[in-house]
Phi, psi and omega in degrees: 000157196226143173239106176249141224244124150249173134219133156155023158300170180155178180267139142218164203277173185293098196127284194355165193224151125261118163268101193268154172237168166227128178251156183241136166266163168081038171127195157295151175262030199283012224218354198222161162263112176260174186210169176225094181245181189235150170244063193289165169289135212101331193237161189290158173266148195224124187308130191262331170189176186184146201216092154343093210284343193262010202212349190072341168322138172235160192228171174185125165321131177328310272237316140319311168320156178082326197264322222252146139236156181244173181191161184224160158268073189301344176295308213266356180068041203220139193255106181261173184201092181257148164294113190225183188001045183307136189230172194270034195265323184282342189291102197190184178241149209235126175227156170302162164189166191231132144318176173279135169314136159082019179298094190241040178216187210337160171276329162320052219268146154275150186313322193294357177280341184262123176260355189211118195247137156291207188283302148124161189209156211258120167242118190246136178230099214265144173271000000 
């Protein structure tokens, strides 16, 4: 079973940078996708970004490019996601999430693709 930890949520103004982590329990992740989605209030939740652990490929949500990079640490078993030029558009909680093992179709991932969800951590972006 894989456990995931998020942290670095928090309020920031509108221009602002945040680094959100996910750390994973239970071994390597090399055999999974991790991922990164958003919940705003209202809205479907959606993918924001998503990284392939055995090769580093990434996907990014439109509404993002240029701004969110994702990245991984494989000692630490662990998934970043930085923010940059945040706008209050972003504002929502933002959760982790692990694929299915052996996860071999889009990087574009959908919920029904995750089998291990973080917590979710709160990112607010004030104008």
């Amino acid at each position: 079973q894989v456990h995931l930890v998020e942290s670095g949520g928090g309020l920031v103004q509108s221009g602002g940078s945040l680094r959100l982590s996910c750390a994973a329990s239970g071994g390597n992740l090399l055999w999974y996708t991790m991922g990164w989605f958003r919940q705003a209030p209202g809205k479907e939740r959606e993918l924001v970004a998503a990284i392939k652990w055995s090769d580093g490929r990434t996907s990014y949500a439109d509404s993002v490019k240029g701004r969110f990079t994702i990245s991984r640490d494989s000692a630490k078993n662990t998934v970043y996601l930085q923010m940059n030029s945040l706008k209050p558009e972003d504002t929502a909680i933002y959760y982790c999430a692990c694929t299915t093992w052996n996860y071999s179709g889009s990087l574009y991932l959908s919920g029904r693709d995750i089998r291990y969800w973080g917590q979710g951590t709160q990112v607010t972006v004030s104008s």
